[in-house]
N, C-alpha and C positions, 0 to 999 in steps of 0.2 A: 287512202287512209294514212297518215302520218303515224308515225313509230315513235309513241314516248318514251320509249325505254334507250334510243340512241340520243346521246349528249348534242347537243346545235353544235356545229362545225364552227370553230374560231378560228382568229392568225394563228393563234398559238402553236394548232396542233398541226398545222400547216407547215409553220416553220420548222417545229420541231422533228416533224417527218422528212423535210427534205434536209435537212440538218444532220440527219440520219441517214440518209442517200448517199450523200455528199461524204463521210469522213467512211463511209465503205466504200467511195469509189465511185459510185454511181451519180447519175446524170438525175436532178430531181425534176422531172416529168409529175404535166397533169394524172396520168396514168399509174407511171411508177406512187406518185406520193398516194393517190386513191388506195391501190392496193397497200400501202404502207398502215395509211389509216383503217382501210376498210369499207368503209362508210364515205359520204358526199360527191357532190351532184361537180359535172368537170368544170361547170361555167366559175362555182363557187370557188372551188380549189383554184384554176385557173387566175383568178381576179388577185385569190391569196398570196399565190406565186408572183404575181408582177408584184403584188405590192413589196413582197419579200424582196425582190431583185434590185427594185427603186432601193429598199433600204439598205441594203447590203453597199449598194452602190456609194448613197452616201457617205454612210460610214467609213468608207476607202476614199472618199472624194475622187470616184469618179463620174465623169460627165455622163448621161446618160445616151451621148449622141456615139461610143464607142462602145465598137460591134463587139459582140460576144464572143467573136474567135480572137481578139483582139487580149481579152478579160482573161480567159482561157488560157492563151499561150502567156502571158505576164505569170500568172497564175502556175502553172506549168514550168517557167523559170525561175519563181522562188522555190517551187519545190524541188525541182531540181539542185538548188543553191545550198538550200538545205542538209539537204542529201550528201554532198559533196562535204559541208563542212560538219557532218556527223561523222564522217566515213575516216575525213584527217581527226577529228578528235579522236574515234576508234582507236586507230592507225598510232596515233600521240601517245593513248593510255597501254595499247600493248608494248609499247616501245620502253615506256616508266617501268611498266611491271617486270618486263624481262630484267633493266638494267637493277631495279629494285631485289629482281629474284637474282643478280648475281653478287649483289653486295652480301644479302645472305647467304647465300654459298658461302662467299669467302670469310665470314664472319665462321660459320659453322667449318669451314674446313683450318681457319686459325685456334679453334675453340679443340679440334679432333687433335690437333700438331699438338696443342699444349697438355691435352691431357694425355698422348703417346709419350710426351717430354717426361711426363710425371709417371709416368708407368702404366698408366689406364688405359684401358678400354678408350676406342673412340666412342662417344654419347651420342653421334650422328646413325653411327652403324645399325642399330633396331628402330630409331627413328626414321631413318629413309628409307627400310624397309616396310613401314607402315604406311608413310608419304607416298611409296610407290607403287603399293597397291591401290592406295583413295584415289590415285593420278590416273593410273589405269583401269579403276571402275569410268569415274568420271569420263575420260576420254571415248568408253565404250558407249556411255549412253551419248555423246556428243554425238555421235557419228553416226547414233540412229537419228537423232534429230537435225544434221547436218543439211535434210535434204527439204524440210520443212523452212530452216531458217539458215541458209549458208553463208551470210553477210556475219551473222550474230557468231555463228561459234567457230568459222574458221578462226579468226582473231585470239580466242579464248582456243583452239587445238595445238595455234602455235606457241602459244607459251606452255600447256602441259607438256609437246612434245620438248620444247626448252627446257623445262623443268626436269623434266625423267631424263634427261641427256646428262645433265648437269649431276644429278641423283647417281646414274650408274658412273660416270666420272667418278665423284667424289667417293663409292663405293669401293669402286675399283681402286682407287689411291690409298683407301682405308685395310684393304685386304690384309695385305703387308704385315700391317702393325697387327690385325686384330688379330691375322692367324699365331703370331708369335706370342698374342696374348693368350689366346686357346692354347696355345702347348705351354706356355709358363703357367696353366689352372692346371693342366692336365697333369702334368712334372709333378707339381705339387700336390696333388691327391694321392 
């Protein structure tokens, strides 16, 4: 007895399952896509999948007389390639950020000098202690995610660890002045 209520099996959802295989990783098998869909017969899926493969083939212009370990390891060195020049873009953009996070430091620790000049408070001193608490929540939940995604947030631990370096420096340079501004409030009351 045939099943009205399941849709006729097309390319579409063919491809689409193994499409689906493939960008989690997996190998798109007669089998695996069945279960992917659920439903159709191996001969059907099977015919789907060549015809996928022919197309996929063309589309890359390759011949169809090379082997599939062949497709595979090609396959396997772009992504590798890939990989590599994500990892130097990575590597590129924490290098900006830090040099980035030092320009502001020095902008902020010229901004602390000039208002010590003037008699003021440094305007850094409660802001980097709010900055380095957000650094330090931050960093905390980094490190429980560290272990899920270690490529992603090492990158992003070493510039907060930069950052709150830079943070307690400029604090500690600030000391100085503020404390002598607390005893010149203090005098004065």
């Amino acid at each position: 007895m045939k099943h009205t209520n399941i849709p006729p099996l097309d390319y579409e959802k063919v491809a689409a399952a193994a499409d689906e295989l493939e960008s989690a990783g997996l190998n798109p098998t007669v089998r695996s896509v069945r279960s992917v869909i659920g439903y159709g017969s191996v001969t059907t899926i099977g015919q789907f999948l060549n015809q996928r493969k022919s197309a996929l083939r063309g589309e890359i212009g390759i011949d169809d007389s090379i082997d599939d370990v062949v497709i595979n390891a090609i396959r396997e060195n772009i992504g590798n390639r890939a990989k590599r020049v994500l990892d130097a873009a990575n590597t590129m953009l924490a290098k900006l950020r830090r040099e980035n996070f030092a320009l502001l430091e020095e902008n902020a620790r010229l901004r602390d000098e000039l208002a010590v000049l003037r008699g003021k408070p440094p305007a850094s001193v409660p802001d980097a202690e709010i900055r380095i608490a957000a650094l330090q929540e931050e960093r905390r939940k980094l490190l429980l995610e560290e272990k899920k995604h270690p490529a992603n947030t090492k990158a992003r631990l070493d510039v907060i660890r930069a950052e709150l370096l830079a943070l307690y420096a400029n604090l500690h340079s600030s000391a100085v002045p503020m404390e002598r501004y607390r005893s010149d409030v203090a005098d004065g009351e």
